[in-house]
C-alpha positions as CSV (number, residue, x, y, z in Angstrom):
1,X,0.0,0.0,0.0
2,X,2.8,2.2,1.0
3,X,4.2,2.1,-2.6
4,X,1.2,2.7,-4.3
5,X,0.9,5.9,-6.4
6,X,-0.1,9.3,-5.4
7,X,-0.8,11.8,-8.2
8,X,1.5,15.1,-7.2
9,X,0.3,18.6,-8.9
10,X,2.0,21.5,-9.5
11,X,0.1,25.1,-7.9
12,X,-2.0,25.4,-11.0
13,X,-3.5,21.8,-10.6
14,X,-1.5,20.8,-13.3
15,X,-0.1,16.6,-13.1
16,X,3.6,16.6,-12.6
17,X,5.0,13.6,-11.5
18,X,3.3,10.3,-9.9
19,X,5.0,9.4,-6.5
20,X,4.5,6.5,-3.3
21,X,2.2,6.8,-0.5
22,X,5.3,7.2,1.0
23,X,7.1,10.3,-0.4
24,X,3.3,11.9,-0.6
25,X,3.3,11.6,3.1
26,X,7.0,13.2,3.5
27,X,5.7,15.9,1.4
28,X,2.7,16.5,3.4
29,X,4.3,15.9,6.9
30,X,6.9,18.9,5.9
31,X,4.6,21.0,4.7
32,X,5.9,20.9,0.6
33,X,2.2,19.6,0.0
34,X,-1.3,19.3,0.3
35,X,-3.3,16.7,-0.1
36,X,-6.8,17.1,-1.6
37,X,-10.3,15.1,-1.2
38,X,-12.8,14.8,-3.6
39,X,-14.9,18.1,-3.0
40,X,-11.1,19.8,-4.0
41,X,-10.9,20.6,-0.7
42,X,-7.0,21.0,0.9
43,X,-5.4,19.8,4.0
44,X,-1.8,19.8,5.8
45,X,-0.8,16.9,7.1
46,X,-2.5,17.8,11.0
47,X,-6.1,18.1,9.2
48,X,-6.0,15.3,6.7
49,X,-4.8,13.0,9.9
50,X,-7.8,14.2,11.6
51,X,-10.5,13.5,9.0
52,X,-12.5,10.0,9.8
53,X,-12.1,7.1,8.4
54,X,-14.8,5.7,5.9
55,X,-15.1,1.6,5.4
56,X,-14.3,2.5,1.6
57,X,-11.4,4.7,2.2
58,X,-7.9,3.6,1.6
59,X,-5.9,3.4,5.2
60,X,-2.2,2.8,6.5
61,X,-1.7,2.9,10.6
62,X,0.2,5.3,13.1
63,X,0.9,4.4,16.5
64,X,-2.8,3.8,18.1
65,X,-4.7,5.5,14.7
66,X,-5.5,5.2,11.3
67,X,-4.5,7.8,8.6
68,X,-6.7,8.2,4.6
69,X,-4.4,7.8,1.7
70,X,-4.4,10.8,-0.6
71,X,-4.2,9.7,-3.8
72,X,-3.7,13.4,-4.7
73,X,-1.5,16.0,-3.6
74,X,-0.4,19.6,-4.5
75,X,3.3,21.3,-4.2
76,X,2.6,24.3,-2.1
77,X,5.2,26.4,-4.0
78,X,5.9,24.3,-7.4
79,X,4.4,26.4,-10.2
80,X,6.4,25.3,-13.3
81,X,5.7,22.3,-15.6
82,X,9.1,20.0,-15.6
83,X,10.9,20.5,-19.7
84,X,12.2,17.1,-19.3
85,X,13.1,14.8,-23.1
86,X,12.0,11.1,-23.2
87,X,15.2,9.3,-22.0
88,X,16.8,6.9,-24.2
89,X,16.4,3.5,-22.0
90,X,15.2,-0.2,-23.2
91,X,11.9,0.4,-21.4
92,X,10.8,3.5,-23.6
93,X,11.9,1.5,-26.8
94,X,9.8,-1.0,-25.6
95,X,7.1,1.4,-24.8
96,X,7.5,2.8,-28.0
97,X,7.2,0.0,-30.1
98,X,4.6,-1.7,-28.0
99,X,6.6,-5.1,-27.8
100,X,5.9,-5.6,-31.2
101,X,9.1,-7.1,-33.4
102,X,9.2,-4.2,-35.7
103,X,10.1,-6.4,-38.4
104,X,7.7,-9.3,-38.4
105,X,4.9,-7.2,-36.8
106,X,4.4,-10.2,-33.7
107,X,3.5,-9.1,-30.6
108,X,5.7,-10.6,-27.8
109,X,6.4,-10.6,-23.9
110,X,9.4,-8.5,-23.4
111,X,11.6,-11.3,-22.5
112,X,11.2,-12.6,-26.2
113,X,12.6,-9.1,-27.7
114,X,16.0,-7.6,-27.9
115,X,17.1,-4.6,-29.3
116,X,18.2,-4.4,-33.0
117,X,20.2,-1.5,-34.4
118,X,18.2,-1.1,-38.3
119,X,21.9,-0.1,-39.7
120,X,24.7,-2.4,-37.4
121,X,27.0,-1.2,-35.7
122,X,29.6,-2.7,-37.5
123,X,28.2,0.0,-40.4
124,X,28.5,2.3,-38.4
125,X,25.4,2.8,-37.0
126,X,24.4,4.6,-33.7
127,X,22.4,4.1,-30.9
128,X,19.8,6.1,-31.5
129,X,16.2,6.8,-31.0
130,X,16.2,6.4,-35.4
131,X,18.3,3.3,-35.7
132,X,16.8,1.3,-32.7
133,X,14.2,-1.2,-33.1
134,X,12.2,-4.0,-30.8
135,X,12.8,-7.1,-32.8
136,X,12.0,-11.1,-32.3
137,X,15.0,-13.1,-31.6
138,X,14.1,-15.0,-34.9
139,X,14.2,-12.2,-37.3
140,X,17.3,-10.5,-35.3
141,X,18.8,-13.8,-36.0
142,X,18.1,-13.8,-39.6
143,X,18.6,-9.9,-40.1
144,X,22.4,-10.4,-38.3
145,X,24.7,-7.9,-38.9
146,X,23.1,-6.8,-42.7
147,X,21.2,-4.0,-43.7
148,X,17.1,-5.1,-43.2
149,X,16.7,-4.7,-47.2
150,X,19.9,-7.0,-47.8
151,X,17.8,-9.7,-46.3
152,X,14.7,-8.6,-47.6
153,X,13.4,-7.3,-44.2
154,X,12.2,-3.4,-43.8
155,X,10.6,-2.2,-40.5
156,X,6.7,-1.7,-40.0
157,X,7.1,1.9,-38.8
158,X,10.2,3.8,-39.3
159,X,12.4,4.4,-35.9
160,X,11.9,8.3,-34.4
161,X,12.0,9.3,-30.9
162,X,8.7,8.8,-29.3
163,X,6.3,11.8,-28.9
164,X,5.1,11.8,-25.8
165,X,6.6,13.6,-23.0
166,X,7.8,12.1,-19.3
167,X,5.3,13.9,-17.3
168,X,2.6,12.2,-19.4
169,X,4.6,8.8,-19.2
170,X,2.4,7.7,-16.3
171,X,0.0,7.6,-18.2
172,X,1.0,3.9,-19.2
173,X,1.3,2.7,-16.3
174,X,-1.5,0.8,-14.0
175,X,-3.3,1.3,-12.6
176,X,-4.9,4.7,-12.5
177,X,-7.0,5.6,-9.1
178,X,-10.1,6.6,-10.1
179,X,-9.2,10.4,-7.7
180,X,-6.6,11.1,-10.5
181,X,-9.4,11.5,-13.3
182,X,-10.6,15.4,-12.6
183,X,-7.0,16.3,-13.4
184,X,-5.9,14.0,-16.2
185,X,-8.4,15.3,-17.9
186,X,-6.5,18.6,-17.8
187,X,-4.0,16.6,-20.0
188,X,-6.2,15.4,-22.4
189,X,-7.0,18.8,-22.9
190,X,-3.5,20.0,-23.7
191,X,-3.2,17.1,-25.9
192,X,-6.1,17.9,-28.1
193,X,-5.4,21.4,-28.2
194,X,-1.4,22.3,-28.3
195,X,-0.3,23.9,-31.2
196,X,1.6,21.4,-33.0
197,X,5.3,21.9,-34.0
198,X,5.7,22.1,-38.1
């Protein structure tokens, strides 16, 4: 329970970041946050210790009490949206490319991917968001070290660094607590209507 997340807002009520039950606590205890109900209501850490407990609501225990879980906080003095780039790990190629072998279009459990570089290495090629690529061990096998149209392979989609941004990234993940909703929707509007780069 302690690890579960907690949505964490900026002062405009914008989603930054998705943290523990833990570190939400930390924040509220020392006054960096405050956690909100579902009326919008905020608390410090002293009033949202000393609302009741419902039979629905989500609980850890103090010494001789019982404390709500907020599944949502807000920075007190955090007003800026993090710039942050997608970083260039397995997990976001994987993300990326869905676990899908990008060359024989099969869907497989991570464990049954690697990652293929589209032009080798020994070519010359880099490691790159462009020249990266989820692929099945059999067709990384039969690809080797060649160029994909050598061996009369090309990829489904062409490599390019993913879109979306980190602050959005939790999106993907499960599972999403039903509190976090209001303000998601906030970044479905931004997604619809950002003016998009030429």
């Amino acid at each position: 329970m302690l690890n579960s997340g907690v949505l964490v807002l900026n002062r405009a009520f914008f989603p930054v970041h998705v943290t523990n039950v833990r570190r939400a606590f930390c924040l509220l205890y020392s006054g960096l946050a405050r956690a909100i109900n579902s009326q919008y209501e905020m608390f410090d850490f002293q009033s949202w210790s000393e609302l009741s407990i419902h039979t629905h609501d989500e609980a850890v225990g103090l010494v001789g009490r019982m404390i709500r879980i907020p599944r949502v906080v807000v920075l007190v003095a955090y007003d800026r949206v993090p710039k942050r780039t997608v970083r260039f790990s397995r997990h976001n190629i994987f993300v990326r490319d869905r676990n899908t072998c990008q060359y024989c279009g099969k869907s497989h459990p991570r464990n049954e991917l690697n990652l293929d570089h589209v032009v080798p290495r020994s070519r010359g090629g880099d490691a790159t968001w462009e020249n990266i690529v989820c692929s099945c061990l059999p067709c990384n096998k039969r690809k080797g070290g060649m160029l994909p149209e050598e061996v009369g392979m090309r990829t489904i989609v062409r490599p390019a660094r993913p879109r979306w941004k980190p602050e959005y990234a939790f999106s993907l993940r499960a599972p999403i607590h039903r509190e976090w909703l209001p303000f998601l929707n906030l970044v479905d509007f931004t997604y619809w209507n950002l003016e998009l780069e030429r």
